[in-house]
Backbone as JSON Lines, residues from 0, in Angstrom:
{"i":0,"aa":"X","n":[25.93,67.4,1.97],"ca":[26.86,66.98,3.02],"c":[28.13,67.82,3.01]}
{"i":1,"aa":"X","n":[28.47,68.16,1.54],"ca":[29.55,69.22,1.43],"c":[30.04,70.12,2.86]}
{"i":2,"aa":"X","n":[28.69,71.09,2.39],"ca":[27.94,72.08,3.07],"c":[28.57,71.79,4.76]}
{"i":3,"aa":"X","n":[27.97,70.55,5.01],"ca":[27.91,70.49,6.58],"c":[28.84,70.67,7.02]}
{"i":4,"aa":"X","n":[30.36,69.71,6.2],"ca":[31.13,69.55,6.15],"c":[32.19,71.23,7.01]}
{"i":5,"aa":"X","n":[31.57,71.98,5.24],"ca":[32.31,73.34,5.66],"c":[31.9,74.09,6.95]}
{"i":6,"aa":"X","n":[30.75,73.77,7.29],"ca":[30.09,74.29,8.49],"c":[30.85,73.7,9.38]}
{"i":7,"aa":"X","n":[31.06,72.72,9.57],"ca":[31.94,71.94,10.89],"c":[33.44,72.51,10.88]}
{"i":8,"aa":"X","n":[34.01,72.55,9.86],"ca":[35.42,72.78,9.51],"c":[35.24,74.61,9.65]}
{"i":9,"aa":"X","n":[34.83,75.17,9.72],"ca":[34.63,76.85,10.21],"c":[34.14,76.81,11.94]}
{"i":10,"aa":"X","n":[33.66,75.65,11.89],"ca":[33.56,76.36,13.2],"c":[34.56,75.96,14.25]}
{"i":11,"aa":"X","n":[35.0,74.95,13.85],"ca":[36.57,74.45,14.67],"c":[37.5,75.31,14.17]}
{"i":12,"aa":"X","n":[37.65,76.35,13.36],"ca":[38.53,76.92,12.52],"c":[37.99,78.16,13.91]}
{"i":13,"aa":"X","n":[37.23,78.28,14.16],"ca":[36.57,79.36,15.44],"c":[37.36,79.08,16.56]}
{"i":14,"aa":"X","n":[36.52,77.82,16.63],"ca":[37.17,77.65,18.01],"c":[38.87,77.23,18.39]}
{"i":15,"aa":"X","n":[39.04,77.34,17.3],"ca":[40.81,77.01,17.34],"c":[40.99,78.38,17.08]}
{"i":16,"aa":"X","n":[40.27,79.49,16.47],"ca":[41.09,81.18,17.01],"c":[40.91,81.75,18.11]}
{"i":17,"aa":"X","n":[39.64,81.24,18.77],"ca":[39.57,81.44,19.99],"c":[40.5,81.24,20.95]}
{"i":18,"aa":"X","n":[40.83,79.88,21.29],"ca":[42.01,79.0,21.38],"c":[43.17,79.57,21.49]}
{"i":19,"aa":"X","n":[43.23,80.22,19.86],"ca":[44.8,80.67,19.9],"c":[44.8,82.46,20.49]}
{"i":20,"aa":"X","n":[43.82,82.94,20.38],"ca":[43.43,84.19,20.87],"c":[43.74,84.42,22.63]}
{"i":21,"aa":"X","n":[42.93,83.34,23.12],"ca":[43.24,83.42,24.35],"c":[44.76,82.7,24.91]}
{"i":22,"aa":"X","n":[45.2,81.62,24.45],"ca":[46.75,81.89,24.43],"c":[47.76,83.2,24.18]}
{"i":23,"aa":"X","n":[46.69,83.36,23.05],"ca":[48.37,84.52,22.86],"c":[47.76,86.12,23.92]}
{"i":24,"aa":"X","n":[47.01,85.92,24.17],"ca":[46.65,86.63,25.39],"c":[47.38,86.82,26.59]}
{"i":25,"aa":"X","n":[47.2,85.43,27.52],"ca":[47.96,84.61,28.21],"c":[49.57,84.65,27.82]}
{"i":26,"aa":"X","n":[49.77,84.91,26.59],"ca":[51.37,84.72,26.81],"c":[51.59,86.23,26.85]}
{"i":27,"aa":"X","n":[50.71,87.49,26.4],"ca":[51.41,88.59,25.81],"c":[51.19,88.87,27.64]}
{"i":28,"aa":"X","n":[50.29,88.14,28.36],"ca":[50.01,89.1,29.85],"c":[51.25,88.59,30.48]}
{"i":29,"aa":"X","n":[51.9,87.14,30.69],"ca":[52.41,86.26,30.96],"c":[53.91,87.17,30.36]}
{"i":30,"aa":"X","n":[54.18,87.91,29.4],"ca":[55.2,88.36,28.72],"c":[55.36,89.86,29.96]}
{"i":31,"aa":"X","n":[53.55,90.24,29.7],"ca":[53.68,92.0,30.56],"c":[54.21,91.91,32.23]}
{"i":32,"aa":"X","n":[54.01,90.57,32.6],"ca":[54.54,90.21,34.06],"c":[56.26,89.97,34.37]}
{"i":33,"aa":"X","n":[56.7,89.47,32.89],"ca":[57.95,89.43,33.1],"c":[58.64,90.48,32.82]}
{"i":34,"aa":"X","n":[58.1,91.43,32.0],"ca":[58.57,92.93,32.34],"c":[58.49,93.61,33.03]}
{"i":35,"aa":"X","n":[57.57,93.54,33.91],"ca":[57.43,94.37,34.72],"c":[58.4,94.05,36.09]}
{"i":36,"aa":"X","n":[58.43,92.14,36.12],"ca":[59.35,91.8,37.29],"c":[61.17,92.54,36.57]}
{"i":37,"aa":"X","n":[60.91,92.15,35.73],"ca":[62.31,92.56,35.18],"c":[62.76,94.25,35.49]}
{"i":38,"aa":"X","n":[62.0,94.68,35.24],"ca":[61.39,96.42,35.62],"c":[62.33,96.23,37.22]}
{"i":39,"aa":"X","n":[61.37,95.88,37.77],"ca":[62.0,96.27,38.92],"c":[63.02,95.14,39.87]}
{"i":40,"aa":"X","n":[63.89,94.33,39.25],"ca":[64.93,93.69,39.23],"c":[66.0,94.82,38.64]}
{"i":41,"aa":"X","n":[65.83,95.63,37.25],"ca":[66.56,96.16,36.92],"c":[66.49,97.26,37.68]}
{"i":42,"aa":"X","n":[65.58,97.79,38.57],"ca":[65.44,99.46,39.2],"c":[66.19,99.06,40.29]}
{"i":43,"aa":"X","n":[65.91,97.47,40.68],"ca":[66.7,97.3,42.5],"c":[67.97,97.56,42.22]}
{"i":44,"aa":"X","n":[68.27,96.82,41.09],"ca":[70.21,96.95,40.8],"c":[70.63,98.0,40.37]}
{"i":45,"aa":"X","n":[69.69,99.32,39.75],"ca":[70.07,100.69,39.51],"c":[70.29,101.22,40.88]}
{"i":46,"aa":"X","n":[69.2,100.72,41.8],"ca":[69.12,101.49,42.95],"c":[70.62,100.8,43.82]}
{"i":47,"aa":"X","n":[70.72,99.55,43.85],"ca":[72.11,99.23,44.35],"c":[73.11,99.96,44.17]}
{"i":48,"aa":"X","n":[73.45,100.02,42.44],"ca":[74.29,100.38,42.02],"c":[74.97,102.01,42.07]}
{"i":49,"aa":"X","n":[73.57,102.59,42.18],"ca":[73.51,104.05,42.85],"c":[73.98,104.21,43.98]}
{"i":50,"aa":"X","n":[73.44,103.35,45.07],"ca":[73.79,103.62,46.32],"c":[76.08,103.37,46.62]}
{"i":51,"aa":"X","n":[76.09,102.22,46.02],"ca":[77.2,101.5,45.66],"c":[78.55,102.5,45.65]}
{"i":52,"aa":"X","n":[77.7,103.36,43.88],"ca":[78.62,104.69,43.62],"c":[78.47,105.47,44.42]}
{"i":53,"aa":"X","n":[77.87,105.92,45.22],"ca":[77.6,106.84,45.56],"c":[78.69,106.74,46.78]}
{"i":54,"aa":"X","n":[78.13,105.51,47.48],"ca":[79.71,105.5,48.47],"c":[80.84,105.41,47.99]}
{"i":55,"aa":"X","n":[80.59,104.63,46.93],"ca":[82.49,104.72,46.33],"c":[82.64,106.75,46.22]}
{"i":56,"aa":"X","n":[81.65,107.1,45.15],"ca":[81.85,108.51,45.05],"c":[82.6,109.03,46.65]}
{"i":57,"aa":"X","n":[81.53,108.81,47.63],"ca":[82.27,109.18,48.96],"c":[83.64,108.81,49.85]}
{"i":58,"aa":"X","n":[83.63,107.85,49.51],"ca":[84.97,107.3,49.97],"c":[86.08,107.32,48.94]}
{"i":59,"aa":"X","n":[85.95,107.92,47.76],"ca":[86.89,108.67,46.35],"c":[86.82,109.77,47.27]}
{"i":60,"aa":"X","n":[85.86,111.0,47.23],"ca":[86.25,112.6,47.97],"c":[86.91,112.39,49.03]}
{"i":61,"aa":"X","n":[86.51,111.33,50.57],"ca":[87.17,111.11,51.49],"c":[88.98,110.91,51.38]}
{"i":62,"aa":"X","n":[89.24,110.26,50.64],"ca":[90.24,109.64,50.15],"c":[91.11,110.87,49.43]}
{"i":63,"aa":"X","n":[90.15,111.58,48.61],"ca":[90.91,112.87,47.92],"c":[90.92,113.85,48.68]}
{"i":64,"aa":"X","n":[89.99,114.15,49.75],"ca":[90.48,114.99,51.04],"c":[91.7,114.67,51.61]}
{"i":65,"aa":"X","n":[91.97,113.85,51.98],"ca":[93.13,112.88,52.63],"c":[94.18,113.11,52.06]}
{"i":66,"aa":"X","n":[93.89,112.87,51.01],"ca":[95.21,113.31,49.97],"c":[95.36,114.72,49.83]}
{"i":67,"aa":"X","n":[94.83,115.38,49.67],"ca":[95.08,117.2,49.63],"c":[95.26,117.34,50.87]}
{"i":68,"aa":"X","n":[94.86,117.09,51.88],"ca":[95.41,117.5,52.87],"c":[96.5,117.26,53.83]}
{"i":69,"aa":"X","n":[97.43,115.53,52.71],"ca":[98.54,115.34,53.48],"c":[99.58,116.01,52.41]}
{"i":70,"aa":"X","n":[99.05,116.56,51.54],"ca":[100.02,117.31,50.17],"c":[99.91,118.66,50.82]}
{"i":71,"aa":"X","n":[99.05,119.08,51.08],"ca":[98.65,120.87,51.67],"c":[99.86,120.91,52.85]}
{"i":72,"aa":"X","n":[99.6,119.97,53.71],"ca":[100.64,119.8,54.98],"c":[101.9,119.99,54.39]}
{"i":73,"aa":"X","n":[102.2,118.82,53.66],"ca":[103.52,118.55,53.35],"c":[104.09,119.57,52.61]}
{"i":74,"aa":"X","n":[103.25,120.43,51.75],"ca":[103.85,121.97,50.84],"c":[103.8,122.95,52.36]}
{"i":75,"aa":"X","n":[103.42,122.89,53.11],"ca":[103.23,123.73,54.38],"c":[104.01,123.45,54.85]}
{"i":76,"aa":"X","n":[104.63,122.36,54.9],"ca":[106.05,121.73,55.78],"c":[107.32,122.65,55.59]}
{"i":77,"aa":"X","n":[106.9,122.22,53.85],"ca":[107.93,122.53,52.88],"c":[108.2,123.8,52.43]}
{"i":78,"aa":"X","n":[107.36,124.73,52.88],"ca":[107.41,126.42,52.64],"c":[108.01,127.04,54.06]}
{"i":79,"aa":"X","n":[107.33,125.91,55.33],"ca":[108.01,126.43,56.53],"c":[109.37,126.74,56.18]}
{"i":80,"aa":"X","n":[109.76,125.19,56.01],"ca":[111.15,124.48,56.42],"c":[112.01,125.41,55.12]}
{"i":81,"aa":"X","n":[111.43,125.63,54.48],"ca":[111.88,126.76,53.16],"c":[112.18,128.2,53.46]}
{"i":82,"aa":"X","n":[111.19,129.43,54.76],"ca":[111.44,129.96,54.93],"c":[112.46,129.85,56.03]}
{"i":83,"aa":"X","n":[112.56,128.68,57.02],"ca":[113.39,128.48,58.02],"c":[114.89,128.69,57.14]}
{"i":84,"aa":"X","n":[114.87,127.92,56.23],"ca":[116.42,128.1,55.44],"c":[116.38,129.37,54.51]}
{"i":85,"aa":"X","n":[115.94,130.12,54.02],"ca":[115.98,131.16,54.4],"c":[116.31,132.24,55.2]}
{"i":86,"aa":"X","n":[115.76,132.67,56.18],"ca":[115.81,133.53,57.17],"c":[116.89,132.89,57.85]}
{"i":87,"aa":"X","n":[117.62,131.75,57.63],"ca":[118.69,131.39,58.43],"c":[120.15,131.72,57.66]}
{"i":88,"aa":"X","n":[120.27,131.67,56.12],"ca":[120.33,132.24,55.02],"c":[121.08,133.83,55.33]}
{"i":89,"aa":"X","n":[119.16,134.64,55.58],"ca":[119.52,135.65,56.07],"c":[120.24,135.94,56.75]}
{"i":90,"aa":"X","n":[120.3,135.05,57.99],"ca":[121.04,136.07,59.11],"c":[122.62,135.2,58.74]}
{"i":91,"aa":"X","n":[122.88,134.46,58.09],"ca":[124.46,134.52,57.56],"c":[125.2,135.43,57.31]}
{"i":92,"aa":"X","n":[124.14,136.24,56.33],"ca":[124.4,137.15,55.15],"c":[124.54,138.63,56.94]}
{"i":93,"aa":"X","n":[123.77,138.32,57.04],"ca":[123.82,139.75,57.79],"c":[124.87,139.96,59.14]}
């Protein structure tokens, strides 16, 4: 009866690795799905975040155009209005 005993107790010892085999199956596929959603949750918000910078990047150059070119003006003002006093300068002197 021993015997039978161990025979019964191995084979539920089976079917409980089976059991746990196909669970941990189920969880490792169940695991590969949430990476993969995660995958591309994290690529949408790279891709946001790209797009995001990318306009900030553009509207930073826009902005730094803007700015060099009201500084370019304003040294252009300021070299005019520099040679104007000058050449006015000059013709004192002369």
């Amino acid at each position: 009866s021993e015997e039978g005993d161990n025979v019964h107790v191995s084979e539920s010892l089976l079917s409980c690795n089976e059991d746990r085999n196909k669970s941990e199956l189920s969880l490792e596929l169940h695991l590969e799905a949430l990476k993969a959603k995660r995958k591309q949750q994290l690529e949408k918000l790279e891709l946001q975040h790209q797009n995001g910078l990318e306009k900030r990047l553009l509207q930073n150059s826009l902005l730094t155009t803007s700015a060099e070119w009201i500084l370019k003006s304003k040294i252009l003002q300021q070299s005019i209005s520099d040679n104007d006093g000058r050449n006015s300068e000059n013709r004192k002197h002369h």
